[in-house]
N, CA, C and O atoms as a Tinker XYZ file with bonds, in Angstrom:
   312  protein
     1  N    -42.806000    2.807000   -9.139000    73     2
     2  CA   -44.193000    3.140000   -9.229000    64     1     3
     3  C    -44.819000    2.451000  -10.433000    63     2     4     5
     4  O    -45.852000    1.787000  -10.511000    81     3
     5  N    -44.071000    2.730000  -11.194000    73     3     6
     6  CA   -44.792000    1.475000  -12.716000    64     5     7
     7  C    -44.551000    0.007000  -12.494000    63     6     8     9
     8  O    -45.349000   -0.836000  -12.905000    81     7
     9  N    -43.336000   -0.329000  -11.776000    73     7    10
    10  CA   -44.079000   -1.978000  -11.436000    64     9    11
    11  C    -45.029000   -2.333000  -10.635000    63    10    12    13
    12  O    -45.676000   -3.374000  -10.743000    81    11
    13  N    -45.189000   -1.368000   -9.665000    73    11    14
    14  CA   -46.719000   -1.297000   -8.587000    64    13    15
    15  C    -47.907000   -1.673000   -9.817000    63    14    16    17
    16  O    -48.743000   -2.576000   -9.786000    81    15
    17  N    -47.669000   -0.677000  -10.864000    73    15    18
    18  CA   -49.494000   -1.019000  -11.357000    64    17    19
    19  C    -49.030000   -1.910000  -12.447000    63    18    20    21
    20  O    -50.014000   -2.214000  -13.121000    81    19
    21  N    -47.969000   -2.447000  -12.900000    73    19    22
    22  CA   -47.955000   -3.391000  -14.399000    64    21    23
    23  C    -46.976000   -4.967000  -13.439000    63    22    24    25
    24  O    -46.968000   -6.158000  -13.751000    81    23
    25  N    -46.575000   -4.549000  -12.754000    73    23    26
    26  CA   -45.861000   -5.392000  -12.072000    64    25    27
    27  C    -44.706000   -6.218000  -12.867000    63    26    28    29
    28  O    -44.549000   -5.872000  -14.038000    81    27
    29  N    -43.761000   -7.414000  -12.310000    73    27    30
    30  CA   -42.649000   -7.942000  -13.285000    64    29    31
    31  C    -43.089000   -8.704000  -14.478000    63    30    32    33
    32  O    -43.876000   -9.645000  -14.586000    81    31
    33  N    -42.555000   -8.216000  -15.131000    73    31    34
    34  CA   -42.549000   -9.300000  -16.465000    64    33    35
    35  C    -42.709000  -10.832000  -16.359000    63    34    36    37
    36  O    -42.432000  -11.097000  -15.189000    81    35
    37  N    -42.919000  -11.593000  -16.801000    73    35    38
    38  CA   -43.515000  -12.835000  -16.618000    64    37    39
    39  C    -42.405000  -13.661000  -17.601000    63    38    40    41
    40  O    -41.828000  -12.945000  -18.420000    81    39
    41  N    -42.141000  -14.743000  -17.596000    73    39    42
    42  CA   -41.722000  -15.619000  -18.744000    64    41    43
    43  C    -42.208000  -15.466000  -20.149000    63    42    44    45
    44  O    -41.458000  -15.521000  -21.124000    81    43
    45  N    -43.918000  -15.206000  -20.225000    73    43    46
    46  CA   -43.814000  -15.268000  -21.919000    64    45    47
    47  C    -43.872000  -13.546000  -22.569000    63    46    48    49
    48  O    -43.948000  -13.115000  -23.719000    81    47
    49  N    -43.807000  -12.989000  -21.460000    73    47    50
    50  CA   -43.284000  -11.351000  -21.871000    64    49    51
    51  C    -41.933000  -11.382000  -22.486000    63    50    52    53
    52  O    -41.601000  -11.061000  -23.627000    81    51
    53  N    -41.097000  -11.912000  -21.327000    73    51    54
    54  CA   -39.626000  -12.089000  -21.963000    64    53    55
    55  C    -39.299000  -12.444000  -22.985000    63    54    56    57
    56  O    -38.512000  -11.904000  -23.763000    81    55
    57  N    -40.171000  -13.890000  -23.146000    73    55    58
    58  CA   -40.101000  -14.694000  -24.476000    64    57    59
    59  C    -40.622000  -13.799000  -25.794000    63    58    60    61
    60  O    -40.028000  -13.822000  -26.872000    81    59
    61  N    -41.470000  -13.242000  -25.613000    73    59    62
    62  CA   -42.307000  -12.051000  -26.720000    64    61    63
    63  C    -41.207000  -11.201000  -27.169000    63    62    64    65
    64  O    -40.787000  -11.065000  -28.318000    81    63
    65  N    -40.583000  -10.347000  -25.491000    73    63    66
    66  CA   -39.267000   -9.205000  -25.946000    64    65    67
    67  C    -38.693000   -9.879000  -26.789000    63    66    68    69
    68  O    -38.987000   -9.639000  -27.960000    81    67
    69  N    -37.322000  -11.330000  -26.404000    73    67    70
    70  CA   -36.668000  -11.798000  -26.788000    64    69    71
    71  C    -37.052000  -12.203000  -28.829000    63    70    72    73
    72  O    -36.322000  -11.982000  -29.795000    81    71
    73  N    -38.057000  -12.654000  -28.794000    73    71    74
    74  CA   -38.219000  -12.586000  -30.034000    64    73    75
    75  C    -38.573000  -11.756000  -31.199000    63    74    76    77
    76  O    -38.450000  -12.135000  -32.364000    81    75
    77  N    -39.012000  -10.625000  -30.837000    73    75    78
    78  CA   -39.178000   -8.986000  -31.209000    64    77    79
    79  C    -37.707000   -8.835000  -31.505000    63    78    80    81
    80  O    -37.393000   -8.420000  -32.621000    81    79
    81  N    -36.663000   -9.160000  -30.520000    73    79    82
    82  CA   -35.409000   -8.448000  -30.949000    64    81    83
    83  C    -34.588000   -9.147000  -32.168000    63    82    84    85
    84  O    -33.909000   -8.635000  -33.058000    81    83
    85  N    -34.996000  -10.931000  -31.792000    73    83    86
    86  CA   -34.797000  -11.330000  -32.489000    64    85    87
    87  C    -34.831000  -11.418000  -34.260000    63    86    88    89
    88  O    -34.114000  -11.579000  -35.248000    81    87
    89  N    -36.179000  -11.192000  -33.836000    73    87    90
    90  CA   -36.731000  -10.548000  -35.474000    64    89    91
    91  C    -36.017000   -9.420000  -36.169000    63    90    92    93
    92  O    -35.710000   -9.260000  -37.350000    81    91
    93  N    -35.852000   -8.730000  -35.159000    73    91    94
    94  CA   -35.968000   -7.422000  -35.570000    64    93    95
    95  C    -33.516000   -7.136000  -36.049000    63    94    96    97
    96  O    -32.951000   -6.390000  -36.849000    81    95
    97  N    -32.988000   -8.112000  -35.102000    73    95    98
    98  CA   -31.677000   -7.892000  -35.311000    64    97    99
    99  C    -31.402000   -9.279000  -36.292000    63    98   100   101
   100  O    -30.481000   -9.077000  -37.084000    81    99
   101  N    -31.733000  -10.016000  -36.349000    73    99   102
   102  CA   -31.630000  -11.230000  -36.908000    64   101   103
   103  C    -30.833000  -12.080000  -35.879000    63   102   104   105
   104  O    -30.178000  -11.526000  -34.996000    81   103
   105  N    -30.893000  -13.350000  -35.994000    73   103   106
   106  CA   -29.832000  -14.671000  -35.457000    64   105   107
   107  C    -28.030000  -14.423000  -35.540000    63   106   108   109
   108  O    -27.206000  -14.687000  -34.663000    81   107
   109  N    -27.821000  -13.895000  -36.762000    73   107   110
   110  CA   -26.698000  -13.053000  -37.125000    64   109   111
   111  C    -26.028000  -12.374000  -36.020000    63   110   112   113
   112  O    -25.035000  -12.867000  -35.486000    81   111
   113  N    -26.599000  -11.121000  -35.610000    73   111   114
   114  CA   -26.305000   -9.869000  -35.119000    64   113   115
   115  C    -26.406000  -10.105000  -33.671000    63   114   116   117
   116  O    -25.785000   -9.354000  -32.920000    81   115
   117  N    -27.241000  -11.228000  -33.109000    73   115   118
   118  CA   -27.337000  -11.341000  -31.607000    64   117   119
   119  C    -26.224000  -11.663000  -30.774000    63   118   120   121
   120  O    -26.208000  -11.421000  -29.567000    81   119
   121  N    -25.203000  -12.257000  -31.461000    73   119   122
   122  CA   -23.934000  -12.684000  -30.825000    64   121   123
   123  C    -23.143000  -11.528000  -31.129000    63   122   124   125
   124  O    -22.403000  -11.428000  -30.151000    81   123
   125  N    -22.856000  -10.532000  -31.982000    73   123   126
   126  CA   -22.685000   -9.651000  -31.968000    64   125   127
   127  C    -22.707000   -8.258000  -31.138000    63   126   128   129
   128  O    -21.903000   -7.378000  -30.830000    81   127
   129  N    -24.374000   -8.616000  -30.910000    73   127   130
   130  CA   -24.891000   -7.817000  -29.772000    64   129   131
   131  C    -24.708000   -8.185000  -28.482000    63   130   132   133
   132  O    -24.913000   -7.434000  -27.529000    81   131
   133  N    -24.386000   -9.142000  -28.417000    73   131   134
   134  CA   -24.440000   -9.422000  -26.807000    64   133   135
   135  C    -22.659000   -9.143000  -26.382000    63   134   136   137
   136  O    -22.210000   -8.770000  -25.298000    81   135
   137  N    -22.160000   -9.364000  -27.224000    73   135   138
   138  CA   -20.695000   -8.909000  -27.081000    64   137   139
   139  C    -20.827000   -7.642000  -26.705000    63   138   140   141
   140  O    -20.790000   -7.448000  -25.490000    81   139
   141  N    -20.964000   -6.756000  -27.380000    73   139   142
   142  CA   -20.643000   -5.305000  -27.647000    64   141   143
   143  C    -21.496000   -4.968000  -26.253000    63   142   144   145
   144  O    -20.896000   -4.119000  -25.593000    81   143
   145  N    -22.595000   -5.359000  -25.703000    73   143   146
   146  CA   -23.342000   -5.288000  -24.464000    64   145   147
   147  C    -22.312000   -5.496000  -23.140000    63   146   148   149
   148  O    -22.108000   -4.848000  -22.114000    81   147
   149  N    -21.897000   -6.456000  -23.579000    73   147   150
   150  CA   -20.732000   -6.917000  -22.768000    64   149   151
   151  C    -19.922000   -6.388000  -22.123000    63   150   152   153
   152  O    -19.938000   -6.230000  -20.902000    81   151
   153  N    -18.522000   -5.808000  -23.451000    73   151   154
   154  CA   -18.388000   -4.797000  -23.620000    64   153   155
   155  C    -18.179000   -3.631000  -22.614000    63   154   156   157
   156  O    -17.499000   -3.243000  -21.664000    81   155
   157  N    -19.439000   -3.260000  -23.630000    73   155   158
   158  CA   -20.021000   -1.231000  -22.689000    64   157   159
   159  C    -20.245000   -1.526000  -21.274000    63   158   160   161
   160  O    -19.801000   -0.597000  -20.599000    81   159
   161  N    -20.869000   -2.649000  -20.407000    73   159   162
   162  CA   -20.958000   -3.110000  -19.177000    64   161   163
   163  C    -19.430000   -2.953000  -18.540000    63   162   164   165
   164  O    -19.096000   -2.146000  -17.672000    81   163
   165  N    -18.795000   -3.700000  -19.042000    73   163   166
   166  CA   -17.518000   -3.616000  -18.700000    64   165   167
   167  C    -16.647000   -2.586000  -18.600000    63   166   168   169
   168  O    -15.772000   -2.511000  -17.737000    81   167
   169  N    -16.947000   -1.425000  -19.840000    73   167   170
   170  CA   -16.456000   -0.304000  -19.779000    64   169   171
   171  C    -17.090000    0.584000  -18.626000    63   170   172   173
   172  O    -16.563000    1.543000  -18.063000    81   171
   173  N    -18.224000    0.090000  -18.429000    73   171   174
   174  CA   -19.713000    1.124000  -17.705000    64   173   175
   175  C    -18.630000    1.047000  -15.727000    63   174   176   177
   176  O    -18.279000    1.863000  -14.874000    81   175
   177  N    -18.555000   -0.224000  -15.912000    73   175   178
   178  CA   -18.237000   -0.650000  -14.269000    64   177   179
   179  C    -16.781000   -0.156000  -14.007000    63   178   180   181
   180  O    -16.589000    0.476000  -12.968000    81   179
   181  N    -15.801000   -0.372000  -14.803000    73   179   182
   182  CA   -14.301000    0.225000  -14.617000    64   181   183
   183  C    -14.671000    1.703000  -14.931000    63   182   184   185
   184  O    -13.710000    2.155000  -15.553000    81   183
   185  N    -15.320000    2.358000  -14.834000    73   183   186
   186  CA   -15.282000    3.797000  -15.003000    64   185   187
   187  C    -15.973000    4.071000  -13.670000    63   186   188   189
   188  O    -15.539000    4.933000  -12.906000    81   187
   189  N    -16.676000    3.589000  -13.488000    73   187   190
   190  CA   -17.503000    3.753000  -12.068000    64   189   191
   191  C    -16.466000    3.799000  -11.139000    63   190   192   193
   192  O    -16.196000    4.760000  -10.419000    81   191
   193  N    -16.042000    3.003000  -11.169000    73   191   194
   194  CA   -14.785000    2.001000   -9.924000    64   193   195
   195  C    -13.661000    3.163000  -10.049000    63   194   196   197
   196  O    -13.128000    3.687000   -9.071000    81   195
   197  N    -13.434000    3.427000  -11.154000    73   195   198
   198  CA   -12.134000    4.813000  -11.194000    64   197   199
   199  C    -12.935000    5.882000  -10.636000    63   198   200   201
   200  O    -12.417000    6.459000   -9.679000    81   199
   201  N    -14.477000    6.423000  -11.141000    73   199   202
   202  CA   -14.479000    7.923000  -10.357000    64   201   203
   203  C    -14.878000    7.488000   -8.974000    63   202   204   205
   204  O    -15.238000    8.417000   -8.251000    81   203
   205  N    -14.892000    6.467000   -8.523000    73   203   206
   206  CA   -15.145000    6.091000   -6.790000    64   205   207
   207  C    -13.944000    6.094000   -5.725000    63   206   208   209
   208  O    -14.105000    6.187000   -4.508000    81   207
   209  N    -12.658000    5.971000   -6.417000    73   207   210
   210  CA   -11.675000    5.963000   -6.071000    64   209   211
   211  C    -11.127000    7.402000   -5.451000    63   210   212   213
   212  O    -11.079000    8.243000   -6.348000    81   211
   213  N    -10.704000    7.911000   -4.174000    73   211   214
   214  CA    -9.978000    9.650000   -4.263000    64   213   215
   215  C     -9.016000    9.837000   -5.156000    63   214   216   217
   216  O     -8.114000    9.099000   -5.554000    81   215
   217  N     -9.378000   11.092000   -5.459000    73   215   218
   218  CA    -8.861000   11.492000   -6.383000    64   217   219
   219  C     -7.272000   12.164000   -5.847000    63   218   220   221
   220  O     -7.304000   12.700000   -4.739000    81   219
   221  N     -6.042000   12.151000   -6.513000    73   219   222
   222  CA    -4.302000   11.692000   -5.752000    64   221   223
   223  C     -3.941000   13.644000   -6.391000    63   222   224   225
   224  O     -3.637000   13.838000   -7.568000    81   223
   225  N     -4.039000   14.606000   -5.564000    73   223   226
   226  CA    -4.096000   15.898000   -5.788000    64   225   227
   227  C     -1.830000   15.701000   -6.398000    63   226   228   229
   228  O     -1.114000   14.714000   -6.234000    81   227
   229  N     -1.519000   16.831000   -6.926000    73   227   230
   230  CA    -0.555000   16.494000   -7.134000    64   229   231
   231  C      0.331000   17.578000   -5.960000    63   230   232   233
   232  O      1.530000   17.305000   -5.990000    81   231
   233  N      0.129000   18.272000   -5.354000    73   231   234
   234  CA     0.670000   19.315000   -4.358000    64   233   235
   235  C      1.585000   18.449000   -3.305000    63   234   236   237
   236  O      2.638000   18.952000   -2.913000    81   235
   237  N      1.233000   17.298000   -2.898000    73   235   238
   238  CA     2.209000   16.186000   -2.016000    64   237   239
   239  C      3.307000   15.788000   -2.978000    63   238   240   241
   240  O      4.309000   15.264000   -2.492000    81   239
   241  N      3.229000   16.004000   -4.494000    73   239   242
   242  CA     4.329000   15.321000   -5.160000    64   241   243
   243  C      5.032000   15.903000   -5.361000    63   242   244   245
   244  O      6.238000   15.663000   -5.419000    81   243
   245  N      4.083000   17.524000   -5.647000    73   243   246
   246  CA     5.183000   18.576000   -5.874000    64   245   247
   247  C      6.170000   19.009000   -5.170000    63   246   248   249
   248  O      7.320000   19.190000   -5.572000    81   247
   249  N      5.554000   19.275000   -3.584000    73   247   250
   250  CA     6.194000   19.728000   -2.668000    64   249   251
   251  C      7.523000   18.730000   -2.267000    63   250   252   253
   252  O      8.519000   19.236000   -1.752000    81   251
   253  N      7.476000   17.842000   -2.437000    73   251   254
   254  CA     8.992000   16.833000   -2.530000    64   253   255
   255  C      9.661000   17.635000   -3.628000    63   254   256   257
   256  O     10.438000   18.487000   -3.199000    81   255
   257  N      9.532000   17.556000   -5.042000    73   255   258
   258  CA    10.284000   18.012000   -6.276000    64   257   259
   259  C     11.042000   19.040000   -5.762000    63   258   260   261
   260  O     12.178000   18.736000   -5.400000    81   259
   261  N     10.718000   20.091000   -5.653000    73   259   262
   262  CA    11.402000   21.847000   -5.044000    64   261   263
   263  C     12.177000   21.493000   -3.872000    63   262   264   265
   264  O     13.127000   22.250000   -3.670000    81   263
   265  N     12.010000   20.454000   -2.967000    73   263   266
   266  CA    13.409000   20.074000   -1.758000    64   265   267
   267  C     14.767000   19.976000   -2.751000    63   266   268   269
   268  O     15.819000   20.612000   -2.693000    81   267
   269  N     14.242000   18.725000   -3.863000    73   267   270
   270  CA    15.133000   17.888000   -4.143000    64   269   271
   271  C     15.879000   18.886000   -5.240000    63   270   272   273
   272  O     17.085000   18.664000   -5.347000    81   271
   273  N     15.371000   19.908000   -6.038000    73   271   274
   274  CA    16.019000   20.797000   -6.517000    64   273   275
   275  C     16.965000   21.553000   -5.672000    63   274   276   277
   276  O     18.144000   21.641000   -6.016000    81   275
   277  N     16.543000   22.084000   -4.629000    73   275   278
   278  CA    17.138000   22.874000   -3.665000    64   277   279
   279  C     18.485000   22.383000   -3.285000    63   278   280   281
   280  O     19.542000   23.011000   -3.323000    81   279
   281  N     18.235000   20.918000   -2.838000    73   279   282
   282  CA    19.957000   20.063000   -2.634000    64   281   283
   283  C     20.610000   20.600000   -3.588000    63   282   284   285
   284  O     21.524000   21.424000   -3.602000    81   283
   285  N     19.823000   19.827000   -4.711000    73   283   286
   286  CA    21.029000   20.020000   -6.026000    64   285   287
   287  C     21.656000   21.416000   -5.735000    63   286   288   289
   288  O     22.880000   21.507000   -5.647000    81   287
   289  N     20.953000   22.373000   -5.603000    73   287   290
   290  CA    22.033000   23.817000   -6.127000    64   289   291
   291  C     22.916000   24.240000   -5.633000    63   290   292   293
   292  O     23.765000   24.952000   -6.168000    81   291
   293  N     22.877000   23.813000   -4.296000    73   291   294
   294  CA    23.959000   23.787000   -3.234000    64   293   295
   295  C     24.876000   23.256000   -3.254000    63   294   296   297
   296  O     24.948000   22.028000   -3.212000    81   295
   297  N     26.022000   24.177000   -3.338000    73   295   298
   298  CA    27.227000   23.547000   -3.231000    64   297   299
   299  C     27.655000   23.067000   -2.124000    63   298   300   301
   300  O     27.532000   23.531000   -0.990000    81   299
   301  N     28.301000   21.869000   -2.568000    73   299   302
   302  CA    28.603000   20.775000   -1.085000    64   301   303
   303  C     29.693000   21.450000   -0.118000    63   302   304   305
   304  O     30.650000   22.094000   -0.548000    81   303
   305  N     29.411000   21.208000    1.331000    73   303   306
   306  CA    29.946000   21.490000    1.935000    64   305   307
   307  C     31.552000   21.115000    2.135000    63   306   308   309
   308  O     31.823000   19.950000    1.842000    81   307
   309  N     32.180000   21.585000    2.396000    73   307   310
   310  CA    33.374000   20.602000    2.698000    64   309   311
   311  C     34.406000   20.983000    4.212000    63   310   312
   312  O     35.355000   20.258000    4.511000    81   311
């Protein structure tokens, strides 16, 4: 609804942002920043991707464990 009435940014908007930040982080800090942007993106998307995945209940793993005890206690037949 706000790009309906202001619509996309233009090239010398960008250019305006871009140099506002510039100013404002210095030449220094921008390679810095764009790392660490990087980064959190990267962290942002592998976290996504893990809670999208089903989730592995543990009751199928358990229910094997308690068979395999059960053998054990039994004394072998002979």
């Amino acid at each position: 609804m706000i790009t309906a009435m202001f619509g996309s940014p233009g090239p010398w908007e960008l250019l305006l942002v871009f140099l506002v930040i510039l100013l404002l982080f210095g030449a220094r800090k921008l390679p810095d920043l764009a790392k660490s942007l990087g980064k959190s993106l990267g962290e942002f998307k592998k976290g996504r991707e893990e809670s999208d995945r089903p989730e592995v209940t543990g009751t199928s793993a358990n229910s094997e464990q308690p068979a395999a005890t059960e053998e054990k206690d039994r004394a072998p037949e002979e």
